[in-house]
DOGU-529857 format. One record per atom (N, C-alpha, C): x, y, z. Coordinates in steps of 0.05 Angstrom, whole numbers, plus 5000, padded with zeros to 4 digits. Example, Ala and Ser with C-alpha at 12.3 -4.5 7.8 and 13.67 -1.06 7.14 Angstrom:
<recs>
526448865156524649105156526449345156525749555142527349795143525850015157
</recs>
This chain:
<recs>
522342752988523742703013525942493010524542272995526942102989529442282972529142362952531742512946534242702963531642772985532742932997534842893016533342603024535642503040537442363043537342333001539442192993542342302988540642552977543842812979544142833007542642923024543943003054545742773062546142423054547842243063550342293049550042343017551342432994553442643016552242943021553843043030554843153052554642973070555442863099558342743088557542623071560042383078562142523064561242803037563342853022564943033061563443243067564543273095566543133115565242903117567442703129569842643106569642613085571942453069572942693068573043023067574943153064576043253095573843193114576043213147577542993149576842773146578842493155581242593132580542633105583342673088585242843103584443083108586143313120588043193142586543023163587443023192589442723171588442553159590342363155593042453142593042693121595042803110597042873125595743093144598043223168599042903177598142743184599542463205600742463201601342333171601942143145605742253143605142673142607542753136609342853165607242803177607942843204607743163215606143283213605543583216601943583233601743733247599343833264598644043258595743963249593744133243593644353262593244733247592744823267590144803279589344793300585444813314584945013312586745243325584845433341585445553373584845733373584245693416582545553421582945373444581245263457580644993449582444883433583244673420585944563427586844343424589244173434589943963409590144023377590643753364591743613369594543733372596743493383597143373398595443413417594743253440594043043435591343073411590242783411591142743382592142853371592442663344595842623352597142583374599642393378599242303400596742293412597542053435597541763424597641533441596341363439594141253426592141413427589641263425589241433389590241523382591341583356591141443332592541143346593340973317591840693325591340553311591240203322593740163306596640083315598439963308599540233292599840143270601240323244599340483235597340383233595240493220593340773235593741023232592141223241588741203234588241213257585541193259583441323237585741603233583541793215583741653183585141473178585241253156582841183158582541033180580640873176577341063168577841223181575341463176574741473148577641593142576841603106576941363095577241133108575240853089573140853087571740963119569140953121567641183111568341373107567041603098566841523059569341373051568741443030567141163017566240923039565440793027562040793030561841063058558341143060558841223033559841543015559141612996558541432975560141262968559641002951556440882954556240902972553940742985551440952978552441232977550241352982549441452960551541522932551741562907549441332896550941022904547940802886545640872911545240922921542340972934541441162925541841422920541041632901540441512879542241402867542241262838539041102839538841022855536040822857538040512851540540522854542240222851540739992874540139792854538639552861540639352865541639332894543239052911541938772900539438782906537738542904539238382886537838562861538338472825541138412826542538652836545438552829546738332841546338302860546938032878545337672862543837732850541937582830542637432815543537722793545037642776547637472775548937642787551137482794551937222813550337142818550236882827549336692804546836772795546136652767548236512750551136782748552936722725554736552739555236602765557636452771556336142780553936092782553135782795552935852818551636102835552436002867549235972872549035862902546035862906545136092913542436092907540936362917539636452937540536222968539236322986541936402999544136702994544936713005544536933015545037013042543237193060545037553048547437543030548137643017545937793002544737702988542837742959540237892977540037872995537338003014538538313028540438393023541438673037540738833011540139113022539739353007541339523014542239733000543839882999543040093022540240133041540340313058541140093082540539843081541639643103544639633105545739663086549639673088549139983102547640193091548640383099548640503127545940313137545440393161546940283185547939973173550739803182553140053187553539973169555840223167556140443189553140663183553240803201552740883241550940553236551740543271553940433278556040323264558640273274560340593280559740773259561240983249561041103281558141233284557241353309557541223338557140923335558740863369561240913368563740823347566240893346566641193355565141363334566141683348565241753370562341593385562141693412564241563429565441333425567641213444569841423443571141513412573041663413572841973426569642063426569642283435570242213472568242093477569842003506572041973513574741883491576541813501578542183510577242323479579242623487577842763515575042673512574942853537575042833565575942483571575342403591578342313604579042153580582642073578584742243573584142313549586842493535586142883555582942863566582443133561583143293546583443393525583943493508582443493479581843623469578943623447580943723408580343583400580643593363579043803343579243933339576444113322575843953303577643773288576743643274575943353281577743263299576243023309573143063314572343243327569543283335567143363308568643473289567843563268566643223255568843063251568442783243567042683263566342683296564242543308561942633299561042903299558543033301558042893263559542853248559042853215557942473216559142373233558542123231556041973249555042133266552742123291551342243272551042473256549042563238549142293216550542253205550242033184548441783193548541743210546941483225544841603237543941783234541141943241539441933224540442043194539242073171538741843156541141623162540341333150538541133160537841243187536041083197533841183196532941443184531241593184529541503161531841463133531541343108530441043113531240873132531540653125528240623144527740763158524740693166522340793149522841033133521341123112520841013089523240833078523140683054522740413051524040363075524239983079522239953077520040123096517639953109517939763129520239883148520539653173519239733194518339653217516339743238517639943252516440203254517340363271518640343290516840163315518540093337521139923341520839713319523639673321526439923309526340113293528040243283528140503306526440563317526040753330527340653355526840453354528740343388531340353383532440323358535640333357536340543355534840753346536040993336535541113371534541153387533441253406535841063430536740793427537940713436541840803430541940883409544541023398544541253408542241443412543041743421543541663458541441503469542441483491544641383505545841193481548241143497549941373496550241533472552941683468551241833485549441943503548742233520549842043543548941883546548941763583552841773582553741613569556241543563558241763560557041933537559242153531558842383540556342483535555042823535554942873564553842683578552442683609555042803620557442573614559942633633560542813620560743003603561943273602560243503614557443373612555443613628556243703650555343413661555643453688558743503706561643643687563743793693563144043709561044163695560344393701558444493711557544713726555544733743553544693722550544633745548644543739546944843722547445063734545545253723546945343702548345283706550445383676549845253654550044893655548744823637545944813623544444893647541944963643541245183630542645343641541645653611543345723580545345493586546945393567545045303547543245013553541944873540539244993525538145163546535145353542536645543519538645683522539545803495539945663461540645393467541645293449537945133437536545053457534044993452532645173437532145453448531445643439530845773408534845783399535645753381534645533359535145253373533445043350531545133346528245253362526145243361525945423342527545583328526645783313527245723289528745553281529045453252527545183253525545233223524444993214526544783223528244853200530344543188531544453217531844553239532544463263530744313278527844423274525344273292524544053282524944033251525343763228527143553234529443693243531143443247530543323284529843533297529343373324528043273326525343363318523343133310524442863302525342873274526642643265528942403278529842613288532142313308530542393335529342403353528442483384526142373395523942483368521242363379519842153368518042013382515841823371513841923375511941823352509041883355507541673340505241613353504141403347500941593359498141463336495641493346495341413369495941153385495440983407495841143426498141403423498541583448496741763452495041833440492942083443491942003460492042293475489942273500487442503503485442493507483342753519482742793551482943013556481943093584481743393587479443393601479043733612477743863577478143793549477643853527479543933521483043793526484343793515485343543501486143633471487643353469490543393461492543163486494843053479495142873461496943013442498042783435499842543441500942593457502942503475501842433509501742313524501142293554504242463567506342423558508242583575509042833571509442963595509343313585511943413608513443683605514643813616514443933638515043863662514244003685515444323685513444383706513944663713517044653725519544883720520944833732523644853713521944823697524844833670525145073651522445093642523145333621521645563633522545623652521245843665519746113657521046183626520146463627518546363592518946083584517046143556518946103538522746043541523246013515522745823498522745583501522345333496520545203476518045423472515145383459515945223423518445303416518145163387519944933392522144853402523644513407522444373423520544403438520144193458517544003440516844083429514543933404516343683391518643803384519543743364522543513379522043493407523643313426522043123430519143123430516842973434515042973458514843213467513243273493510643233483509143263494505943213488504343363498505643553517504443803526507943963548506644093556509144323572507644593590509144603606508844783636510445003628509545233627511745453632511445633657514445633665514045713694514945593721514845553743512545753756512946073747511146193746510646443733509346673764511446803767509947083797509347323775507547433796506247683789508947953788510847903807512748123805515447973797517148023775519747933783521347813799523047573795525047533820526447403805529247523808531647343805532647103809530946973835531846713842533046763869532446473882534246553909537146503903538846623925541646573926543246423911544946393900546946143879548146043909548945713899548345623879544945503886543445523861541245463857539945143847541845023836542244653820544444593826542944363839545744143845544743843835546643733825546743413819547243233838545743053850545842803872546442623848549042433848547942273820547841953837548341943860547841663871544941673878543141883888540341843883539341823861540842033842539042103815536442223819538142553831537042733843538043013831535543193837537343493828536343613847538543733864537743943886537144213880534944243878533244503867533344643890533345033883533245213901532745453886531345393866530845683849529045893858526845833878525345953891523146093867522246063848520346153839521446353820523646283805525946473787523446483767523946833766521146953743522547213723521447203702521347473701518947663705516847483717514247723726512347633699509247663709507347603691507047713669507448023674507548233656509548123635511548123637514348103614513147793592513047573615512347363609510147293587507947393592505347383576506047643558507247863558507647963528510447673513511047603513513247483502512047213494509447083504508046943490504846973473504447153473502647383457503247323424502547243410502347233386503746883374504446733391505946463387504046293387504146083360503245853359504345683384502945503394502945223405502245023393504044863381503244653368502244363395503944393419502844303442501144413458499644263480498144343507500144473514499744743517501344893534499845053560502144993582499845143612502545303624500945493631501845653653501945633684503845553692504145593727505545803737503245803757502846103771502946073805504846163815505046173846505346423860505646543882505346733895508846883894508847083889511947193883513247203910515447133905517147053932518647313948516547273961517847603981516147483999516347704026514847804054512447914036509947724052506547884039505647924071505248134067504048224092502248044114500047924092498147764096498147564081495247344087494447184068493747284048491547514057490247604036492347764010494547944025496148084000497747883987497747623994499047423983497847113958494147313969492347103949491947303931492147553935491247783914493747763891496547663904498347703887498347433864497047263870496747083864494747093841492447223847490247303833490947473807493047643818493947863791494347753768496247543776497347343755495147203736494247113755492347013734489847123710489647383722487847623709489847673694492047773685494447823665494247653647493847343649494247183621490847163617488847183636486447193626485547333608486947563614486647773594488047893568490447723565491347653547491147553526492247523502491847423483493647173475494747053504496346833507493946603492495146353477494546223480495145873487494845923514495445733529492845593534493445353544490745173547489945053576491645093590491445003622493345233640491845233665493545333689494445063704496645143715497344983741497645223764496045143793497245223819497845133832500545253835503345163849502445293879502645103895501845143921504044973939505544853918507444653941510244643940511544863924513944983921515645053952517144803960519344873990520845083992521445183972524245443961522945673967520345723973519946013971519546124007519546383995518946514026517046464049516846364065514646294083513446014079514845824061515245584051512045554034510345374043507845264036505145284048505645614055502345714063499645534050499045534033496545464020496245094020497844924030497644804038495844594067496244834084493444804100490244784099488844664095485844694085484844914090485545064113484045434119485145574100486645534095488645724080488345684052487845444040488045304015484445484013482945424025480345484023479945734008481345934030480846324023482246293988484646193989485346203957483346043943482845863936480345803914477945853926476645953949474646173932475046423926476646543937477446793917478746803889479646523882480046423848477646353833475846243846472946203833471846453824472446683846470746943833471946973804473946943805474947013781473846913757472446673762470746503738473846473707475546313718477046313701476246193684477846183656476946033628478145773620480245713631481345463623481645223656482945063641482844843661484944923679484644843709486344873733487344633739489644583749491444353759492844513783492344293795493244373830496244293838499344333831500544193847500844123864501143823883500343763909503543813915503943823944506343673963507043403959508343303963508843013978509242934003510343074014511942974040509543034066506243084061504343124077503042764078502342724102500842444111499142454096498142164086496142104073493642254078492942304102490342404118490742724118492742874113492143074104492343164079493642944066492342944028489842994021488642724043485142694038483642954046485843074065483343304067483843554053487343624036486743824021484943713999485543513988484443383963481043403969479543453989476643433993476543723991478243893996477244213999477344303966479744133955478944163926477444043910475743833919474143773908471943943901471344193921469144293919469044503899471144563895471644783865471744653838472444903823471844873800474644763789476544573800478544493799479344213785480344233757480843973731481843763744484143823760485743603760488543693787490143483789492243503816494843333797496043563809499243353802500743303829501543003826503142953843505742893836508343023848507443233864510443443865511043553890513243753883515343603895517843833896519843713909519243533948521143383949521743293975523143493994523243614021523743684034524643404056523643224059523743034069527342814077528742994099531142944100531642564119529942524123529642264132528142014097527542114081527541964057529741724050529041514052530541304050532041194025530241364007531741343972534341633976534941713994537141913983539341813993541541783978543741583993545241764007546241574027547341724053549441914049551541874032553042044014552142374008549142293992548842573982546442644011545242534023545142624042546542734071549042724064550742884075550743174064551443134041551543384024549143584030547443424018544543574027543943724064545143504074544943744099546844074105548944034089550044314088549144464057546844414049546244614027543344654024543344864018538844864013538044813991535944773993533844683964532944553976531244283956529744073961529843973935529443663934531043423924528143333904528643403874525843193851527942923851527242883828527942543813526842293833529442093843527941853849526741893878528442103891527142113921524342093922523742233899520142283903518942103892520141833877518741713865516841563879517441373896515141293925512841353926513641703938511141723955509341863930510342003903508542023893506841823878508141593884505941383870503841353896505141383920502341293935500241483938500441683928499341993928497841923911498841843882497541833860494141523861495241313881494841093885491941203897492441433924490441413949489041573929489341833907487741943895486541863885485541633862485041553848482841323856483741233884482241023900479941213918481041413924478541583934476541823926477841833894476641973882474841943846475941663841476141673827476541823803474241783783474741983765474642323763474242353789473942673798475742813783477742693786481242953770482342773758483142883736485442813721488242883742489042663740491842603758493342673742495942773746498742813725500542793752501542473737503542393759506842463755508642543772511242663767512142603793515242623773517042513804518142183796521142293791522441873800521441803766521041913735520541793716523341813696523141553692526641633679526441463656524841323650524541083623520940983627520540833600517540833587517240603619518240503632517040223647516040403680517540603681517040883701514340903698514441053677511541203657509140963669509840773654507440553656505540503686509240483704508340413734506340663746507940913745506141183744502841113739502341153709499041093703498540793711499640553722497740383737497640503763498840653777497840733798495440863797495241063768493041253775493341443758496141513748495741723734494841703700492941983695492242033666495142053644496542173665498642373650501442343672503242443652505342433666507642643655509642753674510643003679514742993692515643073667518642963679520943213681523243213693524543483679527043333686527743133714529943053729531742773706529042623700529642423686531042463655529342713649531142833630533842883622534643003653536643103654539642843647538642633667540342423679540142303655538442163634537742003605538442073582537142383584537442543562535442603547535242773525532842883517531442653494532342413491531442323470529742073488529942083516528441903537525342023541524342373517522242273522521642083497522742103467522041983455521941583465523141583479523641313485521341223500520341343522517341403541515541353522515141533501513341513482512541213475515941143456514740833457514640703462515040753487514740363505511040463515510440633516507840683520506940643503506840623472505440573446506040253441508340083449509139853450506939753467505939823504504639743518501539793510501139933496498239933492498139693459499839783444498839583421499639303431500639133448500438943458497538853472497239063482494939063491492539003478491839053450490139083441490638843421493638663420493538493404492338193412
</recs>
């Protein structure tokens, strides 16, 4: 491994030293590279932000590119800084405590390369935000120099022997600035569902190559023993997992391991197909730090679904959520039977999944939140008991119901054969005091209903009154309003076992679950010190 990822620095940087040469050549003689369609060189390699003074920037690139290779050539080499710095003090008379003589050649390198990577996330900000206008090769040199500082920090925690958490916090602190900073504001240009099936494709794609799930693992996640968790006779590795809501139909099953989930929801999952309600379906609140959801139970149907996970490893807790398909049901009953189907389809399957969730508190769908009422809630789990299912059940709750009719769906579920409750689903709740008045304007001329911070509140008090009146009855999985590890924490002192994010994701980025991870592995090994 060490070799390996001494050539991969090796030839990164030969990469960079032959893009910075090219782009510095064209300057130099004064000629523009061609891009391409859909490209603008000259835009940005003559504006302004081009040169510091005389000097073209992409100069400076190929200083720095060619003095990582330098760097990365004696590190392959096994070249010893220490000694050499040693010696040579020895000959010339200098003293030997100079803080000089204590750097190693992956410590310059890793110097080096977090300068390299904030510089190109600043510069990538600047074409896309200032200049608008994009470089094929400028970007070629950001993406070559953000990888270079991935792999050296990767090295430098494997070899040094420096504490995880400190290296892990920088590296995890580097990806989030350039996502919050750079990535976020180009996301969020463009519609929300766009980017969304945008991203599930590109996820997808990673999940299927080793060497891709290797490297996200590698720069994305933490893992530590201290995070394992057991419940129901499952064990997490991780306490944070993927809510229902994101990867709806199952693509997701090989990157999200490898992002650092600790378990994952696929779904909600109906018995018959549905497209989704009406576009637009995602919207961004970003002064709440909210996503206006309206997907209504977007499926491709149980049938399609459970053949398409039929023969797939889970290296995570993986569960299925299952809600009633969004149409006109005649009845309760043709609307608990449809409900029932579903779940006899993966029962009988050769899925292997490890938990159900029922979704009972979905605002988007037709006839809103039947099963919500205790009469109603009732006829559905005991006609789910006949079924004598095989794995563990999780209930999604509501939020926006009084404490006192929490207590009383939560007593009608007590009497089944029911693992655990998550709190909880979207807000419907247009009088919510966390949605700022701004996007609650907005929100009154559009439909859906509002996750992220709106919900964060009341699902702690949900999670709070559960736990105080039930104690250890259910495993809680608290969701809603989690956006960093001090979220997470506040979450399980309320009550929760577990915890469940998709909004915080969005707004942080994907390397905020690895970050969750360790401030939760930070808070317990303090704990124990």
């Amino acid at each position: 491994m060490k070799t390996i990822l001494s050539l991969i620095l090796v030839m990164l940087s030969i990469v960079g030293l032959a893009d910075s040469s090219y782009i510095t050549y064209e300057k130099l003689v004064g000629l523009t590279p061609d891009c391409g369609t859909g490209f603008d060189c000259g835009a940005v390699l003559n504006s302004e932000w081009s040169s510091i003074g005389p000097i073209p920037l992409s100069l400076l690139g190929l200083v720095f590119y060619l003095s990582v290779f330098i760097l990365s050539i004696l590190n392959y080499l096994d070249f010893d800084l220490k000694s050499y710095f040693e010696k040579t003090y020895n000959k010339l008379g200098l003293k030997k405590n100079s803080i000089f003589r204590l750097i190693t050649i992956q410590e310059l390198i890793l110097g080096a390369t977090i300068l390299g990577a904030l510089f190109s996330g600043y510069l990538v900000f600047i074409m896309g935000v200032v200049i608008q206008a994009w470089c094929k090769y400028c970007l070629i040199s950001a993406f070559t120099s953000i990888t270079l500082f991935l792999v050296s920090s990767t090295f430098y925690l494997k070899y040094q022997k420096k504490s995880p958490f400190l290296i892990k916090q920088i590296t995890l602190s580097v990806i989030h600035f350039l996502y919050v900073n750079i990535v976020k504001r180009l996301f969020f240009l463009f519609d929300a569902e766009f980017i969304h099936n945008l991203l599930t494709d590109v996820g997808k794609n990673l999940g299927s190559i080793r060497l891709t799930q290797f490297l996200t693992t590698t720069f994305f996640s933490f893992s530590h023993p201290n995070l394992e968790r057991k419940f129901n006779g499952i064990t997490f590795k991780n306490p944070v997992g993927l809510s229902a809501g994101f990867d709806y139909n199952g693509e997701l099953t090989g990157i999200l391991p490898s992002v650092g989930f600790g378990f994952h929801t696929i779904g909600t999952v109906t018995y018959e197909p549905y497209e989704g309600n009406t576009k637009p379906r995602l919207g961004r609140y970003l002064k709440s730090k909210s996503l206006l959801v309206n997907k209504g139970f977007k499926s491709l149907g149980a049938k399609v679904v459970a053949k398409k996970l039929t023969g797939l490893h889970f290296s995570i807790p993986t569960g299925i959520s299952i809600g009633s398909t969004n149409k006109h049901h005649d009845s309760n009953a043709d609307q608990i039977k449809d409900i029932l189907k579903t779940f006899t389809i993966f029962e009988k399957s050769k899925v292997k999944h490890q938990y159900y969730e029922l979704n009972i508190s979905c605002p988007n769908t037709f006839g809103g939140q039947p099963f919500t009422s205790p009469d109603k809630l009732k006829l559905l789990l005991d006609s789910l008991e006949k079924l004598n299912v095989s794995k563990p059940i999780y209930v999604k709750m509501p939020i926006d119901q009084s404490k006192k009719e929490t207590l009383l769906i939560l007593q009608i579920i007590d009497k089944y054969n029911i693992a655990g409750v998550i709190f909880g689903n979207l807000t419907k709740d247009k009088t919510n005091p966390d949605v700022h008045p701004i996007d609650l304007k907005k929100w009154s001329l559009a439909k859906g209903n509002l996750s992220g911070k709106p919900t964060w509140k009341r699902s702690n008090e949900l999670v709070e009154l559960t736990r105080k009146n039930f104690k250890n009855r259910f495993t809680i999985i608290g969701t809603g309003g989690i956006f960093s590890g001090e979220d997470a924490i506040k979450k399980m002192n309320y009550g929760a076992d577990l915890v469940q994010l998709i909004t915080g994701m969005i707004f942080e980025g994907p390397q905020a679950i690895g970050q969750i991870n360790l401030k939760l592995s930070q808070e317990a090994f303090n704990k124990r010190s």
